[in-house]
C-alpha positions in Angstrom: 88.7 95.0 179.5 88.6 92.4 182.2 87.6 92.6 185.4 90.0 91.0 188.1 88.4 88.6 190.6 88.2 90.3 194.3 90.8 88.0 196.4 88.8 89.8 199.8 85.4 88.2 198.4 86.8 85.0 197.9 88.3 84.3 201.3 85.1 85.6 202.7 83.2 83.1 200.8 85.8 80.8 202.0 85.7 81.2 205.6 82.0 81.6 205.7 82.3 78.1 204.3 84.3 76.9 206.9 82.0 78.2 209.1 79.4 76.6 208.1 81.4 73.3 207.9 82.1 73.5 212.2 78.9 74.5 212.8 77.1 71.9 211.5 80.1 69.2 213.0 79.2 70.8 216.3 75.6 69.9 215.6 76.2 66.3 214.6 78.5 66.0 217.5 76.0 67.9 219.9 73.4 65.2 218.6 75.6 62.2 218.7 76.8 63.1 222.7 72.7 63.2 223.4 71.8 59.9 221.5 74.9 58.0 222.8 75.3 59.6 226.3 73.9 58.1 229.6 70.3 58.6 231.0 70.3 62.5 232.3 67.7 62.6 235.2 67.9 64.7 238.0 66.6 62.8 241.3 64.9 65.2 244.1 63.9 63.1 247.3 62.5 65.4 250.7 61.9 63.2 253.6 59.7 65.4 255.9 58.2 62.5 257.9 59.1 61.0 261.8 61.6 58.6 261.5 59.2 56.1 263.2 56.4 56.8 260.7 55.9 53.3 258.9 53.5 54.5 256.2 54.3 58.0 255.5 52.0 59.9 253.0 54.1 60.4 250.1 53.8 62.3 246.4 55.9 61.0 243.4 56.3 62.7 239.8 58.6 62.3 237.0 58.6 64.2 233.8 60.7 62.8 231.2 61.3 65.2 227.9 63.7 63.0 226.3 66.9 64.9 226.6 66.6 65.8 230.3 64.3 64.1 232.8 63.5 65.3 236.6 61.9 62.8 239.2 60.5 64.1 242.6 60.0 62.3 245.3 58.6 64.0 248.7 57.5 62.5 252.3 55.2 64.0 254.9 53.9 62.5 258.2 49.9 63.2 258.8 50.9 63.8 262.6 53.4 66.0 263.2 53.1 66.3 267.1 54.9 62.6 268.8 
């Protein structure tokens, strides 16, 4: 006696298939949109210093992970009084 093939398991193979086919476009998409896109830095700049201050101290950083970078840039005066 033969057994008749489940139609439920095979569309359930089928669309776990499919699945599995958009997930991994989305990835190569995902990828492609980092590799191809333009520089993503975010630039952060706080002027705390008189505006007649000619040499204001000053701190700068940048950290750069590859996919997202962030770049700091902050002023201070070392008088604050006029």
């Amino acid at each position: 006696m033969a057994i008749a093939a489940d139609p439920s398991r095979a569309y359930r193979d089928a669309m776990n298939r499919r699945a599995r086919i958009l997930a991994l476009a989305g990835l190569a998409a995902l990828a492609l949109l980092v590799a191809v896109g333009p520089e993503h830095r975010a630039n952060i700049e706080i002027f705390a210093h008189r505006q007649g201050d000619t040499a204001p101290q000053r701190l700068q950083a940048a950290i750069d992970l590859g996919i997202v970078g962030v770049s700091v840039l902050v002023t201070w005066s070392k008088r604050l009084a006029p």
